[in-house]
N, C-alpha and C positions, 0 to 999 in steps of 0.2 A: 213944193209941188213937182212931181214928174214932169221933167222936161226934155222936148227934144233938143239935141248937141249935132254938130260935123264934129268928127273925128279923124286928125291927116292934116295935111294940106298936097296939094296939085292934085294929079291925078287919083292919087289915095284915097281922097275923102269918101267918108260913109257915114251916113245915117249915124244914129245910136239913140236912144232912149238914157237916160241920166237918172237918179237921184238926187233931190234938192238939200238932202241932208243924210248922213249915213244911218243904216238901218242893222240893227239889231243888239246884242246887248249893250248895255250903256250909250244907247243911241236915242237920237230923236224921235225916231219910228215916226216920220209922217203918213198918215193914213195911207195915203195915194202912193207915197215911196214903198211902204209894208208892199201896197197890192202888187205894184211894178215885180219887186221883186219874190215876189210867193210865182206871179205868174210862169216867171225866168226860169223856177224851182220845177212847179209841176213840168214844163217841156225837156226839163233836166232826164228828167224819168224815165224817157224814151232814149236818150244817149247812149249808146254800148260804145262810142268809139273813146270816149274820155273816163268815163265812167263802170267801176263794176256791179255787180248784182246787188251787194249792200248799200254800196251810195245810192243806187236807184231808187234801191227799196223806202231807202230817209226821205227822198228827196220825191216818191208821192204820196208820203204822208201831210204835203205841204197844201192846205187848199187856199187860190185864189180868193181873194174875197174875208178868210176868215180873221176875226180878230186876233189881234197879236199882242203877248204878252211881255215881249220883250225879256223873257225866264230863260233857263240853261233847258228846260226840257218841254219847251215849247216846239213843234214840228221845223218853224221856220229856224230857229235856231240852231238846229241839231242838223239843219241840209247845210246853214252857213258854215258849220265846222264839219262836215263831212267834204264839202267842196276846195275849204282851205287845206285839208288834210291831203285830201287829193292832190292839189298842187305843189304844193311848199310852200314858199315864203313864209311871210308873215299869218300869225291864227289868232286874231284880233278878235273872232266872233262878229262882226258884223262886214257891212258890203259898205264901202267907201263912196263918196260921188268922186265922178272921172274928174278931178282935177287937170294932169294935164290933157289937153284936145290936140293937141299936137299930135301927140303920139301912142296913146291910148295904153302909157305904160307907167305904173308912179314909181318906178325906181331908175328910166331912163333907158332901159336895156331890155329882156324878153320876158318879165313880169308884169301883166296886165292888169287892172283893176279886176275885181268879178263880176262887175258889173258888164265891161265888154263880153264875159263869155257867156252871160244870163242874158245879152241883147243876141250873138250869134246862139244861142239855144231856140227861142224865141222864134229868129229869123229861120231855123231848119224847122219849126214847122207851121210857119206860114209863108212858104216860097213865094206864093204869087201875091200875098198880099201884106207883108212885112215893106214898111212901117207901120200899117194900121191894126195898130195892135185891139182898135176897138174891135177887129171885125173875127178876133179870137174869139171860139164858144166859151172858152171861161176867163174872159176877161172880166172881171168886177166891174161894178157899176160906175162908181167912184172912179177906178180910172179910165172908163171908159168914156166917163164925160172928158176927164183932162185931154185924152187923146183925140176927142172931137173937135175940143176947142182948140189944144196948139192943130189940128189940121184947117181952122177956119169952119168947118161945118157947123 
């Protein structure tokens, strides 16, 4: 299940939204992890600062919500290798869970999960209201229960 995480410690610390298992090919694909990260995907879309015209373009073929195949030419699959490609490292095809919380980086150093930069995607476009990601207009149902319940509502 999508879960919320701190990420840091002291003064550092932040939010984050998690995956409870990694997503995408050869992954578990939990429902609610799929949604988290489709969501991450479409607000990707609106990026010009990390992002060019053809990642964007992958990356709102991605809809919230829709079922996922876990295939090479599935929408959501084709934004996770567009986003890995973008960056470097590792092109595993899927979005890992933040393992370390420390530091929001699994190699130690200035490579971050994708998951951190699909929670800061997220967060620039809901400034006033990020962590409630239930209160995104396409947030899916599914996780928008999870996000009611870790908020107590």
């Amino acid at each position: 299940m999508a879960t919320p995480v701190v990420i840091g410690s002291g003064a550092g610390r932040r939010f984050a939204w998690n995956v409870s298992a990694n997503v995408g090919v050869s992954s578990p694909n939990q429902p609610d992890d799929v949604q988290l990260v489709q969501l991450g995907y479409f607000c990707a879309q609106y990026c010009t600062k990390y992002y060019d015209a053809a990642s964007r373009a992958i990356f709102a073929a991605v809809i919230p919500g829709a079922l996922y195949s876990g295939q090479e030419n599935d929408p959501l699959t084709r934004a996770i290798r567009a986003q890995e490609k973008s960056r470097g490292g590792p092109q595993d095809g899927h979005v890992s869970v933040i393992a370390n919380l420390t530091t929001g980086s699994y190699d130690g150093g200035p490579h971050g999960y994708l998951m951190i930069r699909l929670n800061n995607l997220i967060m620039d476009q809901m400034l006033r209201d990020f962590p409630r990601i239930d209160k995104h207009p396409k947030c899916p149902p599914l996780l928008r229960g999870v996000a009611l319940k870790a908020g107590g509502n």
